[in-house]
C-alpha positions, -999 to +999 in steps of 0.1 A: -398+466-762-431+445-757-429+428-717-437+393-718-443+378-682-422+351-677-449+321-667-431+290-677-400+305-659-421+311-631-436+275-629-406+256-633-393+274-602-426+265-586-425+231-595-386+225-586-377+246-565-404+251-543-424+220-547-461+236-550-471+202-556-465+192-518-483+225-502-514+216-529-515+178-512-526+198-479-560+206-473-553+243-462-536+245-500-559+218-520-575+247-543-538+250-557-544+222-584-519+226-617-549+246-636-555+266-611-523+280-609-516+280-647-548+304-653-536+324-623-499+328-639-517+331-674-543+354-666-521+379-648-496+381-672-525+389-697-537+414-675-502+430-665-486+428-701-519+449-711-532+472-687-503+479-662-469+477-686-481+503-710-483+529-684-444+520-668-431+554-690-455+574-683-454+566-643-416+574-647-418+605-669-448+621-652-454+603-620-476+612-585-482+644-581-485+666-546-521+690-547-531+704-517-564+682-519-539+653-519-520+630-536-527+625-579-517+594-598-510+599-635-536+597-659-546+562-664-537+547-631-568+550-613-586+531-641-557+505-643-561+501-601-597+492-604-592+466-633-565+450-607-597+452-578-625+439-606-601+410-613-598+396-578-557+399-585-553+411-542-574+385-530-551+352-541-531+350-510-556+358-485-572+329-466-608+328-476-627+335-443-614+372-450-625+373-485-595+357-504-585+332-529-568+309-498-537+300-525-499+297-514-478+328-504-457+321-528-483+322-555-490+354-542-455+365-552-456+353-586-484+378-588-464+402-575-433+395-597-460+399-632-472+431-619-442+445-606-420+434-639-446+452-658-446+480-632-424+488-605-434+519-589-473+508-594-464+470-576-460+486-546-491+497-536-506+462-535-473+450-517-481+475-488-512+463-486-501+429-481-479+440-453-511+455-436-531+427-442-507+397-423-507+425-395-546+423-392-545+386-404-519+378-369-530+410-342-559+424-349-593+419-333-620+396-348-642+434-357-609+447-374-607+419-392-646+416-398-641+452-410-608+463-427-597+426-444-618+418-471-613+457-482-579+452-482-576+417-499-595+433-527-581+464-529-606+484-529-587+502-495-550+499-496-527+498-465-496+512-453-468+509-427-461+539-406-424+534-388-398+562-405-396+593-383-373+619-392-352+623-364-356+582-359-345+568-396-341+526-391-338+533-353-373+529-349-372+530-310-369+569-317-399+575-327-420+600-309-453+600-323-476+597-295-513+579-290-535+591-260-564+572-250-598+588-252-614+570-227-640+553-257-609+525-265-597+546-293-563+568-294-557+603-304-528+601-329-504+628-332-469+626-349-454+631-387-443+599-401-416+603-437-408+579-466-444+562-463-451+546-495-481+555-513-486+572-479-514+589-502-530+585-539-565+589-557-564+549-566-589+546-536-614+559-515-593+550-483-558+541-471-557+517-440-522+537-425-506+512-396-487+535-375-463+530-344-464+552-316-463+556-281-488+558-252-481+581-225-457+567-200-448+545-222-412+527-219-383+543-242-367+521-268-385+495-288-403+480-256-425+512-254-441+509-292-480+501-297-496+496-331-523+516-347-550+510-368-550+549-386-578+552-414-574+578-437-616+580-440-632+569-405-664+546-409-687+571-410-670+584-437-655+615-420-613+628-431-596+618-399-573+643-399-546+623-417-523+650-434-499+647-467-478+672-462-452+661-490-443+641-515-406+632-521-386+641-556-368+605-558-341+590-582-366+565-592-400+548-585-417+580-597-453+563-599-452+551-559-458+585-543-433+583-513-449+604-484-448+628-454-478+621-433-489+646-405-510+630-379-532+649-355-528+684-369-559+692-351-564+670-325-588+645-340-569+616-352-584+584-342-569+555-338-574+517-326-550+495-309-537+464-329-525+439-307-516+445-269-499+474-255-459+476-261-468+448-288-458+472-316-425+456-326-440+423-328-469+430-348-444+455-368-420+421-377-453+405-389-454+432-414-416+434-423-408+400-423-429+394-458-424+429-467-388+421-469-396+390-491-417+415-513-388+440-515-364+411-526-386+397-552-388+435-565-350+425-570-363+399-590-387+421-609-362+441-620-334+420-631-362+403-653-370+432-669-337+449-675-329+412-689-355+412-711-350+447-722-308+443-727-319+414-748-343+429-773-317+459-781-291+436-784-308+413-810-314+446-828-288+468-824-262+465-856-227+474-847-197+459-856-190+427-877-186+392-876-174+370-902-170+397-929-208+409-921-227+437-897-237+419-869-263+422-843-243+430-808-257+397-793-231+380-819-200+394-799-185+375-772-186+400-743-219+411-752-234+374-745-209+376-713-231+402-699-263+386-712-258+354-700-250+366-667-279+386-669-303+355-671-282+338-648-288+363-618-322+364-626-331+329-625-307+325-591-329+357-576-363+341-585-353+308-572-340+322-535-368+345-531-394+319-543-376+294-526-379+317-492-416+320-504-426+286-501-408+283-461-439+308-455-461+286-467-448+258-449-446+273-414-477+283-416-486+249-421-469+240-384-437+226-398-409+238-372-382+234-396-395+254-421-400+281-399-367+279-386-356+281-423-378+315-433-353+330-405-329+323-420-335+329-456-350+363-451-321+382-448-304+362-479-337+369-503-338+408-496-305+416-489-288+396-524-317+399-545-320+435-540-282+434-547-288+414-577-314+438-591-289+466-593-264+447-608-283+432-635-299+467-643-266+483-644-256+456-668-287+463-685-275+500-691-239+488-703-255+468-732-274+498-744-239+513-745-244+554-746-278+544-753-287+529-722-276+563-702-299+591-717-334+585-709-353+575-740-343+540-742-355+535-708-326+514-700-321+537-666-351+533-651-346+498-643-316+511-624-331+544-610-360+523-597-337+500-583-318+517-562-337+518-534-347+481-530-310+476-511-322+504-486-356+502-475-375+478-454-343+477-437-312+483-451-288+453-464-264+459-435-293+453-409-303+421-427-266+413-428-263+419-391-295+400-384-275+374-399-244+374-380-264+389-347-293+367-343-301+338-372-264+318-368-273+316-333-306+299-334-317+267-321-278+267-302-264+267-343-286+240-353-307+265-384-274+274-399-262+236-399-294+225-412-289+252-438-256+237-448-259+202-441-296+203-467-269+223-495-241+200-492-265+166-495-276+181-530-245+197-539-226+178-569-208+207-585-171+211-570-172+245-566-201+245-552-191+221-526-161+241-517-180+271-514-203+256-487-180+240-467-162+279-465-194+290-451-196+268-425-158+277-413-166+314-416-205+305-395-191+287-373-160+307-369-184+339-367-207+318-336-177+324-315-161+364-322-168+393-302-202+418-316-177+438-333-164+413-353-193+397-366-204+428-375-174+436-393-177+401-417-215+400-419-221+414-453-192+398-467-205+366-451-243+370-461-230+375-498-208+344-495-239+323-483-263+339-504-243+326-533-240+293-518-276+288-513-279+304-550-261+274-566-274+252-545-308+258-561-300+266-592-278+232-597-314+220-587-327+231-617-302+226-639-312+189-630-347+190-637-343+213-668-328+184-691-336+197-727-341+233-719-303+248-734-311+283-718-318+269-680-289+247-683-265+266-701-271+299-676-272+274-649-238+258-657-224+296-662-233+307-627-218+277-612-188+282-634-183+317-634-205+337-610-201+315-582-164+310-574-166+351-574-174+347-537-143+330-527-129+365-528-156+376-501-139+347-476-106+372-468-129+399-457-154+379-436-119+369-417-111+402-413-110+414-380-131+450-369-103+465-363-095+467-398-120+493-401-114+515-374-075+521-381-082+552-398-101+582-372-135+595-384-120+628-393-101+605-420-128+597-439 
């Protein structure tokens, strides 16, 4: 199978769903005329269909590799990484004064959504890099800036984020790596950090590592955290005892080397303060926040190419007959079932994370609401697109039949690769708890009821009204339970929402896709089908925690 970026998807979503045309009527977002973003969604599909999708098998079937000189990327990578740099393809979301393209966020993820549709495992190094650069963008010091952004934006350094520890996990006020001022401004850095993605590689000649630690007599808990600045190669172009000490043997994502970094093995780590003092967790949320956007539009990513891939086979695969004849497997009934929910998932995962995209660009224009509304959203677009990824590629692997589970077809590595997405960048039960815990209670209620009242003043389908007036029961209803509780019904509850807002914007497009049979056809199944599916979520986000602790631990 031959990928083929999905651009015209892609700007009907911009054009409807997110309504680019509004952010390019601002002067910050003027350069984001309609040709300007048709070569950008052009050109990078040219670029990823032919330089970065041919080498998706061979990043699966040989991936990174561990030397003791460091980590090595499989042939052809290094070559493919500097055709992304030559072609400017890092600098599109970076404001110009630091050496980018000064176009939308969300543009930015259409980029990403090309090159990681193409290539998965390879996406994520720019996608780190992105995290490192809003760090630097919103905390850093005029001189980091002056130094380490345009770099970055191009990609001729990538960037990392340095939180996992392995006695800490997602409680990242366990960390115990430690910084120690040495009296020039600069830190001593000394601490092993785990799962750091593309914590090392030969794609450039240096890694910009962001890495949370402690000073000394620093507070425990989150409230004791600074942020580092950690080059792998200092200035002067001396190793600054940065350390890969592993790489990990993963299910999937074979071509993103997923690292063990040892800071400090010899005492000369250096380091700069980003931000103030104890203003780690802060400038750490500037990095998750849109990492968590990235790691849902990987959802996206996936389920796109799974789709496509399930499609092709099933268009050629002959088995079975219809009216008297051998017949392709698309021909039968369940077969299209799966399909059509297939492209329905996708287009309803591209449409909430673009959607969540655009808020970005918004607040960061000063609108309030809109900001208010990226709260909100966030834990929706990782948490159910991620969700959505798997479920699509598992789909994707049910099509194939036997097929789709030995490794040839490459079928599996959609859902190998996928796996992950629901677990990192914080797991799908901490976005659902951010949820319950923190977003329904903002502004006193008001974000949620914005939320619901914007849905249900588009809303048309019945369903779809029912659905979002059970959300605001179970919200409200969830406002006013004890901790335990809410946490009990907040996954249930995010998924119930999630789908709400998902039909809310997909019955948007079924509006402006008059004409198109696919859009309005997959959009009329989701309503149809996939959507009432969440009514069944309702009895557990009733449920009481108690439920769940009838049973001891020793039961389980």
């Amino acid at each position: 199978m031959t990928f083929t970026a999905p651009v015209a998807d892609q700007r009907f979503v911009l054009d409807h769903v997110v309504h680019l045309n509004e952010l390019a009527a601002t002067d910050r977002f003027a350069a984001a005329t309609p040709d300007v973003i048709d070569a950008v969604l052009e050109g990078i599909a040219q670029f990823a269909e032919g330089e970065w999708a041919p080498l998706a098998r061979t990043g699966d079937t040989v991936g990174a590799k561990w030397t003791p000189d460091g980590v090595v990327m499989p042939d052809g990578y290094p070559a493919a990484y500097r055709a992304y740099v030559e072609g400017g393809w890092g600098t599109i979301g970076v404001p110009e004064e630091f050496g980018g393209q000064g176009l939308p966020f969300v543009v930015q993820a259409a980029v990403l959504e090309t090159l990681g549709t193409a290539n998965m495992g390879f996406a994520l190094a720019p996608i780190l890099s992105v995290g490192a650069i809003e760090a630097l963008q919103h905390h850093g010091t005029p001189e980091q800036q002056a130094t380490y952004l345009p770099r970055l934006a191009t990609g001729e350094w990538s960037g990392t984020m340095n939180l996992t520890e392995p006695q800490a996990g997602s409680d990242v006020g366990a960390l115990r790596t430690t910084a120690t001022p040495r009296g020039d401004g600069t830190f001593a850095i000394k601490g092993t950090k785990i799962y750091i993605s593309f914590g090392d590689h030969d794609l450039t000649d240096n890694i910009v590592h962001l890495v949370l630690a402690r000073t000394p007599g620093a507070p425990e808990g989150t409230k004791g955290i600074s942020l580092f600045l950690v080059p792998k190669v200092r200035l002067d172009g001396t190793p600054n005892d940065v350390r890969v000490v592993s790489i990990e043997h993963k299910m999937g994502l074979h071509a993103s080397p997923t690292c063990v970094l040892s800071f400090g093995d010899h005492d000369d780590c250096i380091g700069e303060l980003i931000g103030p003092e104890f203003g780690g967790m802060r400038a750490m949320f500037t990095m998750m926040n849109n990492a968590r956007l990235n790691v849902g539009l990987q959802g996206v990513q996936v389920a796109e190419g799974a789709t496509q891939k399930a499609a092709a086979y099933a268009r050629e695969r002959i088995q079975g007959v219809r009216d008297g004849r051998p017949a392709a497997i698309v021909e039968h009934p369940d077969v299209r079932r799966m399909l059509l929910r297939m492209k329905a998932q996708t287009m309803a995962a591209r449409a909430l994370v673009y959607y969540a995209c655009g808020m970005v660009d918004r607040a960061g224009l000063g609108d309030a609401k809109a900001k208010e509304r990226l709260e909100i959203m966030t834990p929706l677009a990782k948490a159910h697109a991620t969700d959505l990824g798997n479920e699509v590629a598992s789909i994707g692997i049910q099509i194939h039949g036997g097929m789709g589970y030995v490794e040839e077809t490459g079928a599996a590595q959609f859902f190998r690769d996928a796996r992950i997405t629901p677990i990192y960048e914080g797991t799908n039960g901490i976005q659902s708890a951010d949820l319950v815990g923190r977003k329904l209670a903002m502004a006193n209620g008001g974000t949620f009821a914005d939320l619901i009242a914007d849905m249900r003043g588009e809303a048309r389908h019945p369903q779809l009204v029912r659905l979002i007036d059970a959300c605001e029961a179970v919200g409200r209803r969830l406002q006013t339970v004890e901790a335990d509780d809410r946490q009990a019904a907040s996954y249930p509850f995010l998924t119930m929402l999630s789908v709400a807002a998902c039909g809310w914007l997909m019955e948007r497009q079924a509006g402006a896709a008059a004409g198109d049979a696919v859009k309005t056809t997959a959009a009329a199944f989701y309503l149809d089908q996939i959507l009432p599916e969440a009514f069944g979520l309702e009895a557990a986000a009733h449920a009481p925690a108690a439920v769940l602790y009838a049973l001891p631990a020793d039961a389980f």
